[in-house]
N, C-alpha and C positions, 0 to 999 in steps of 0.2 A: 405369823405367816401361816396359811393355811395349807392342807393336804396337799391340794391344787397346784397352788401357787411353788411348795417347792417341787414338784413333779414336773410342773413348766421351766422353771430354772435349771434343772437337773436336764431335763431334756434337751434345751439347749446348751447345757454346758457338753454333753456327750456326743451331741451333734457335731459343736464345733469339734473339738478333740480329736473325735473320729475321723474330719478333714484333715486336723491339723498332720494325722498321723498317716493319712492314705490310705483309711483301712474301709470297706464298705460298711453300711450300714444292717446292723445286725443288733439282736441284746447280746451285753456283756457276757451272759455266762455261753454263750452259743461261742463267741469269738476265744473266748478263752480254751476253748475248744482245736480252735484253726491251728495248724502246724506254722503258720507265718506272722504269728505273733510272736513279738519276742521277749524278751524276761522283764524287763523295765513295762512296756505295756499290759502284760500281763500283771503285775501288781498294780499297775493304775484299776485296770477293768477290775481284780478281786476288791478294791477298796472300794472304787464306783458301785458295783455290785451291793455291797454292802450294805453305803448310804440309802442306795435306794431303795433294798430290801427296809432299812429303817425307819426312812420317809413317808415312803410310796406305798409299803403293803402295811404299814400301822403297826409296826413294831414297838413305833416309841411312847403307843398308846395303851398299849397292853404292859410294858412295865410302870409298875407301882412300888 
């Protein structure tokens, strides 16, 4: 699968999430921020964060 393609999946997977949860549309590390997130979402968004920093910005490309 390509760069893209998981950036599109990830997108919508945080998209929905985000409905699932009632929480506006924001990036994760911004929300992680919000005083109305609460600890369970909050380890969602740090792990989400994560992937997508390892996906998304090519982290997984630069280790060897």
């Amino acid at each position: 699968m390509t760069g893209f393609a998981h950036e599109r999946r990830l997108c919508d997977l945080y998209g929905r999430w985000l409905d699932s949860q009632g929480l506006p549309a924001m990036s994760a590390d911004e929300l992680l921020l919000e005083p109305y997130v609460n600890e369970l979402q909050a380890k969602w968004l740090g792990r989400f964060y994560r992937v997508w920093d390892h996906f998304v910005d090519g982290s997984h490309r630069r280790r060897k």
